[in-house]
C-alpha positions in Angstrom: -46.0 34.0 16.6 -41.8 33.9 16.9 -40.2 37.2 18.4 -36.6 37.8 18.7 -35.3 40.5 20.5 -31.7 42.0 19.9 -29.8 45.2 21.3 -29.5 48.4 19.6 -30.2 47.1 15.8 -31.6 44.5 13.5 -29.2 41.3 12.5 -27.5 41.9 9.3 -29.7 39.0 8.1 -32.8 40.6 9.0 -34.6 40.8 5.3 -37.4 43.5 4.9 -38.6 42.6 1.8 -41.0 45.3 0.1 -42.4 46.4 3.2 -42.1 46.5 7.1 -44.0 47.4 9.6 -42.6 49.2 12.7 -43.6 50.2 15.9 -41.9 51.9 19.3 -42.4 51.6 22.8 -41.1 54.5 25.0 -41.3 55.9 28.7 -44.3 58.3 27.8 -46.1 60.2 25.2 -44.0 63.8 25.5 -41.5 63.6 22.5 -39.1 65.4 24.5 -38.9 64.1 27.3 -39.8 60.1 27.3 -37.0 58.5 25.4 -37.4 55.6 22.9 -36.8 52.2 24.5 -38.0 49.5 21.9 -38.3 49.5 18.2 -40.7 46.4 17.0 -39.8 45.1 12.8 -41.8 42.6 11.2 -41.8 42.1 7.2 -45.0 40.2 6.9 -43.6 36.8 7.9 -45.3 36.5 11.6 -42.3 36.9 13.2 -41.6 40.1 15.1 -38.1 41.8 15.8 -37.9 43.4 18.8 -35.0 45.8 19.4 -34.0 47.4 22.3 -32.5 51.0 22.8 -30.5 52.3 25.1 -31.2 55.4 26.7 -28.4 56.9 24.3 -29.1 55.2 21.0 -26.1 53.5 19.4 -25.6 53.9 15.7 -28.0 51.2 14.5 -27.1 50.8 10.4 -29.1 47.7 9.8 -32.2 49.3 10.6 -31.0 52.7 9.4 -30.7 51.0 6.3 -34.1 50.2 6.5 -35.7 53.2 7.5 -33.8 55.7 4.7 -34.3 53.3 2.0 -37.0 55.3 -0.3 -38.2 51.1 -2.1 -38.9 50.0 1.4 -42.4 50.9 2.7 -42.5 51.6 6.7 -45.6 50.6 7.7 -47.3 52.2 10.6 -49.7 52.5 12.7 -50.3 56.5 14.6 -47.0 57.1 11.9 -46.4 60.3 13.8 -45.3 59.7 17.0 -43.1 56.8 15.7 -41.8 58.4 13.4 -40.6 61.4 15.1 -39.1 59.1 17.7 -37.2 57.3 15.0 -35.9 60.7 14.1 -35.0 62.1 16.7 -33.1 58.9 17.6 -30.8 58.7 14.9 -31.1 61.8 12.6 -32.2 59.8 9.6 -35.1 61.0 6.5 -38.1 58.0 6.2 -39.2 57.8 3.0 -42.5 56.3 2.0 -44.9 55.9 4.7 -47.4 54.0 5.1 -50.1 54.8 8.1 -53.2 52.6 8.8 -54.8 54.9 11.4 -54.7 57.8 8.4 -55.8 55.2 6.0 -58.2 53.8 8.4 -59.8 57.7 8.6 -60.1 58.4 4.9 -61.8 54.8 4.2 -63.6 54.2 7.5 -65.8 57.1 8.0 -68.8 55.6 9.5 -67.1 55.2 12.6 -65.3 57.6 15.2 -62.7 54.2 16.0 -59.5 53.8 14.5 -57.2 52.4 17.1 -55.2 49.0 16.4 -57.9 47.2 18.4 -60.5 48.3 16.4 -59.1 47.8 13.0 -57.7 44.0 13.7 -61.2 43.2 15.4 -63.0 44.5 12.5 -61.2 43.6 9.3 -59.3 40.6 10.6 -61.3 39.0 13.4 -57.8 39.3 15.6 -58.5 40.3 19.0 -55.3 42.7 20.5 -54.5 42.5 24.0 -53.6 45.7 25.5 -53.1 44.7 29.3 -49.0 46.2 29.0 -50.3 49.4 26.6 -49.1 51.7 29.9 -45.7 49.9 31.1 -42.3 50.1 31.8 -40.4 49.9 28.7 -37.1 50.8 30.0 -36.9 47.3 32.3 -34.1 44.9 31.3 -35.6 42.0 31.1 -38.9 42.6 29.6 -41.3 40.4 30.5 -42.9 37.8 28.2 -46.2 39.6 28.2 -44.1 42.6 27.3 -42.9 40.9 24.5 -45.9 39.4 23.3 -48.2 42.8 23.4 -45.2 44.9 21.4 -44.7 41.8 18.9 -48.5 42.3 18.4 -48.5 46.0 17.1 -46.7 45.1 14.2 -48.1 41.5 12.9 -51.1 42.3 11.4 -49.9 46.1 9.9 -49.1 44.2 6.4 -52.9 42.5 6.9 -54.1 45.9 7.6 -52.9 47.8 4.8 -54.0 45.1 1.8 -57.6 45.5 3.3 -57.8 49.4 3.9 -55.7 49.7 0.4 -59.0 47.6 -1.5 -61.8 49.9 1.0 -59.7 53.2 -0.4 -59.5 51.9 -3.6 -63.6 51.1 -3.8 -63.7 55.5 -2.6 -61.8 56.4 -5.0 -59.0 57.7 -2.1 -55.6 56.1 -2.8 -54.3 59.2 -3.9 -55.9 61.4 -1.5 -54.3 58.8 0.9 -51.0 59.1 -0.1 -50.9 62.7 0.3 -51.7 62.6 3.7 -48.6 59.9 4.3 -46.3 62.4 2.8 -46.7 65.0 5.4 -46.4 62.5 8.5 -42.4 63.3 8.8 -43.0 67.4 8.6 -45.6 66.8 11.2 -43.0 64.8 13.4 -40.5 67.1 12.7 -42.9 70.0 13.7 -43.4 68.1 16.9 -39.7 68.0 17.5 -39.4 71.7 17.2 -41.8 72.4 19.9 -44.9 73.4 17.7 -48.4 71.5 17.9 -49.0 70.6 14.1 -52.6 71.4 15.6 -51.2 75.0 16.1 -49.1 75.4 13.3 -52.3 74.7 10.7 -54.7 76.5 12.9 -56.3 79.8 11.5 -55.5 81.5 14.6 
C-alpha cells in the first residue's frame, strides 16, 4: 500500500483511468454542520491519494475534473453521504456512480450486512481495520494510522465492484442496479436541502 497525501487537490499527474474510487472523511455525520476534511482517490493501482481540505475548500480543478467527467466512474462506497459532501464543497454535478453498499443490497440478500468490513471479509478475504472510524479528521498532521485506515476505504472499491458486478449479473440485476446509482445525487442533493430522502418518499 503507497499513500500520498496533498492539500486542497489531486497532482495534475494524478491519472484516473476508467474508474476511481473515492471516499471522505469529515468532523461528523450532520451534512450541515460537520465540514469535509479529507477526500481519499485511488484508480485501482493500490495506491491511495489522500487530500486534504481546508475548512473553506479551495477551487480544486484536478479533482473537479474528475468528479464532472460523465466517462469516469466514481466509485463508492455509502455514495450518499460522499457525494453530497463533494457537492456541497465545490458545487459540481457527479456523473456515473458507482455504489457498492447499493450493489451490495440488491445482490446480497441473504444477509442484513453491507458495511465495507463485511464486504472485503467476505468477497476478498481482506480484513478492514476500523480503530480511527470515529476521529479527528481536522488534525494537521494526521497520524499514520489515520492515513492508513482512510487509504483503506478506497483500495479494494475497484475489487469490490468486479465481484458484486458478476453476483448482479448471475440475478439478473445490473440494470435494476443502475437505476438505483442514478438517484444517489438527488438523494444528496435532498439532504442538502434539509429534507430526509426517508421523508420525502414516505406515503405520509
Amino acid at each position: 500500500m503507497t499513500i500520498h497525501l496533498h492539500n486542497h487537490d489531486l497532482p495534475g499527474s494524478f491519472n484516473p483511468g476508467t474508474a476511481v474510487a473515492l471516499d471522505t472523511e469529515a468532523m461528523g455525520l450532520h451534512l450541515n454542520r460537520d465540514r469535509l476534511c479529507l477526500i481519499q482517490v485511488s484508480n485501482g493501482d493500490g495506491t491511495a491519494h489522500l487530500v486534504k481540505i481546508d475548512s473553506t475548500p479551495k477551487p480544486a480543478p484536478v479533482l473537479t475534473k474528475i468528479l464532472t467527467d460523465p466517462k469516469c466512474q466514481k466509485i463508492f462506497h455509502y455514495a450518499r453521504f460522499d457525494v453530497a459532501h463533494l457537492v456541497n464543497a465545490f458545487k459540481c454535478d457527479l456523473p456515473n456512480i458507482y455504489c457498492t453498499k447499493i450493489a451490495s443490497k440488491l445482490a446480497r440478500t441473504y444477509t442484513p450486512r453491507h458495511g465495507l468490513k463485511d464486504l472485503c471479509a467476505e468477497l476478498l478475504n481482506v480484513q478492514l481495520d476500523k480503530t480511527c472510524q470515529t476521529s479527528y479528521w481536522a488534525a494537521d498532521p494526521l497520524t499514520d494510522s489515520q492515513k492508513a485506515y482512510a487509504a483503506q476505504d478506497v483500495l479494494y472499491l475497484h475489487q469490490l465492484r468486479d465481484v458484486l458486478n458478476d453476483r448482479l449479473t448471475e440475478l439478473n440485476r445490473v440494470a435494476l442496479a443502475e437505476k438505483m446509482f442514478q438517484t444517489v445525487e438527488a438523494l444528496a442533493l435532498t439532504e442538502l436541502a434539509g429534507f430526509s430522502p426517508e421523508f420525502v418518499l414516505s406515503h405520509e
